[in-house]
C-alpha positions in Angstrom: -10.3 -10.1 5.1 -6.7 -9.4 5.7 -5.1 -6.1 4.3 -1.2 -6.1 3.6 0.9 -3.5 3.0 4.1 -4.1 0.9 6.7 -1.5 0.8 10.3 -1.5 -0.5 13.1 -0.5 2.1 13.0 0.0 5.3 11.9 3.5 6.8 14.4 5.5 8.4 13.0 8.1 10.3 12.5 7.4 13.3 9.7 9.9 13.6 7.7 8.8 11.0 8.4 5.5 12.1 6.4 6.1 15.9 3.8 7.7 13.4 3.2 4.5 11.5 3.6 2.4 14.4 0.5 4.4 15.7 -1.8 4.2 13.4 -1.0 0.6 12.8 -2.1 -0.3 16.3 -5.5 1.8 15.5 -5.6 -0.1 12.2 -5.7 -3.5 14.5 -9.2 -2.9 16.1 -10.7 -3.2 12.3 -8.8 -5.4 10.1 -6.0 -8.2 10.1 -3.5 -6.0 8.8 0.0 -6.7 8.5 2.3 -4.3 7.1 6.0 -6.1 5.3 9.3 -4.6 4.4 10.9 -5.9 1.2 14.6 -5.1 1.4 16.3 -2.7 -0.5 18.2 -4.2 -3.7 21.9 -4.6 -3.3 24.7 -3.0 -5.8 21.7 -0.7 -8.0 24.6 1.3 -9.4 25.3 -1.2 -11.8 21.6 -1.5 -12.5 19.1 0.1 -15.2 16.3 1.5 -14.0 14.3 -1.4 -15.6 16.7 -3.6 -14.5 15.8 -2.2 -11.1 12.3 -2.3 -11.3 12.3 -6.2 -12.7 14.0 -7.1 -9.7 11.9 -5.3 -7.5 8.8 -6.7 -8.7 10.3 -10.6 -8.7 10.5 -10.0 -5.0 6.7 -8.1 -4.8 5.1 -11.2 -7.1 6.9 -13.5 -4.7 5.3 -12.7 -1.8 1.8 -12.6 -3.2 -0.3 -16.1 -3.3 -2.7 -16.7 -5.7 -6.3 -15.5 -4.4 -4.2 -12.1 -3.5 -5.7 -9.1 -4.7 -3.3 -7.0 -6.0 -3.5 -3.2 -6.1 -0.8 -1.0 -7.0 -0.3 2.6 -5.7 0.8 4.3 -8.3 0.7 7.9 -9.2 -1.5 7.4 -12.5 -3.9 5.6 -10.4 -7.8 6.2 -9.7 -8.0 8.7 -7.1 -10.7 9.0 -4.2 -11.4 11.0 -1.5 -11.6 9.7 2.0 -15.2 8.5 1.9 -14.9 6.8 -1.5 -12.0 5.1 -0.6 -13.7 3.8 2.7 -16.7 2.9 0.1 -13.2 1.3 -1.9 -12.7 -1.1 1.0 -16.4 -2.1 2.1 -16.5 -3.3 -1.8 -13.7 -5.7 -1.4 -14.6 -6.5 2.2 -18.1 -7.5 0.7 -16.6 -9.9 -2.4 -15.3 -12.2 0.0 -11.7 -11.7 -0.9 -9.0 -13.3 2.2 -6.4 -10.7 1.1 -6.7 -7.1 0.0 -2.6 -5.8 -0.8 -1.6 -3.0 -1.6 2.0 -2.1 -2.8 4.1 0.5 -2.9 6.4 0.3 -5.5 10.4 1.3 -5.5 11.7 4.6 -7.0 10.8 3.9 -10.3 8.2 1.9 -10.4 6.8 -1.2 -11.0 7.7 -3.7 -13.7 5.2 -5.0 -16.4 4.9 -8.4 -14.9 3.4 -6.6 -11.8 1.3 -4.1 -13.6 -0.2 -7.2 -15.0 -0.8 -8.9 -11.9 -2.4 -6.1 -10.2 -6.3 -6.0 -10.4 -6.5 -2.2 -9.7 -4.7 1.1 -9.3 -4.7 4.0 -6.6 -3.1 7.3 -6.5 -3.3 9.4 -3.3 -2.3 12.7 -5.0 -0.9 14.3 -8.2 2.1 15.3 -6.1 5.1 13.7 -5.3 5.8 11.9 -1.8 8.7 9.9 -0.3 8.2 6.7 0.0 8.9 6.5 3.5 5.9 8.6 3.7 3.4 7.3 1.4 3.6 4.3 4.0 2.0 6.8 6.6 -0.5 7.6 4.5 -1.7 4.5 3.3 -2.0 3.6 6.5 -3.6 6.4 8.4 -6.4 6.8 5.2 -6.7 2.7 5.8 -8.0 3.9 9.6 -9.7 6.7 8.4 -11.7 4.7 6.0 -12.5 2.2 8.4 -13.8 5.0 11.5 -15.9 6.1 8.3 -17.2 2.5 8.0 -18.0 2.5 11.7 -19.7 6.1 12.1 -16.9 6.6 14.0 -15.9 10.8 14.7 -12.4 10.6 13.6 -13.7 11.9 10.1 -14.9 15.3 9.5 -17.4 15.7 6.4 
């Protein structure tokens, strides 16, 4: 199985950059993973907010194909703790899927069209995070999950 990460705009931190960088290269020694930018829109001044989100989610659908899993992290989603999610994971590893993605949406959202496309939803906390560090997130629980997989020490129960 192959895990993709979809995110909108590119992360400017350079920091935060070295830190998903990292835990990318863990990520390789378990799973095909490939993480993908989807620019930023152009001229969103002179767009609506669902305007916005419709156009964002033309260029999420367009870069799914269709035995993609789609699962959307979005702040009303199920949440799990560490264990659960690496539980999450061995579940869709086991169904024989060729591509687990996850997405992370723009500022506002995702639009109906990709709600309805998505077979699940995930929430990594009731707060609110940039999305420039969501991306580290996803990523380092993604590692995490899978050292739990392995009986690996990196997680402490």
């Amino acid at each position: 199985m192959t895990i993709k990460l979809l995110a909108i705009g590119k992360t400017d931190n350079k920091e935060l950059q070295a830190l998903i960088d990292e835990y990318q290269k863990r990520l390789g020694f378990y799973v095909k993973f490939e993480f993908e930018i989807i620019p930023d829109l152009k001229k969103v001044k002179n767009l609506s907010e669902d305007q916005q989100k419709q156009k964002e989610g033309e260029l999420i659908l367009n870069k799914l194909s269709a035995t993609d899993v789609l699962i959307l992290l979005d702040e009303n989603g199920k949440q799990l703790d560490s264990v659960g999610f690496s539980e999450y994971l061995q579940k869709h590893m086991n169904s024989g899927i060729k591509q687990l993605v996850l997405v992370i949406g723009g500022p506002y959202g995702f639009s109906q069209e990709v709600y309805s496309k998505a077979k699940g939803k995930l929430s990594l906390s009731k707060m609110t995070f940039s999305h420039q560090m969501i991306r580290l997130f996803v990523i380092e629980q993604l590692y995490r999950g899978f050292t739990i997989l392995k009986n690996e020490p990196y997680h402490h129960k």
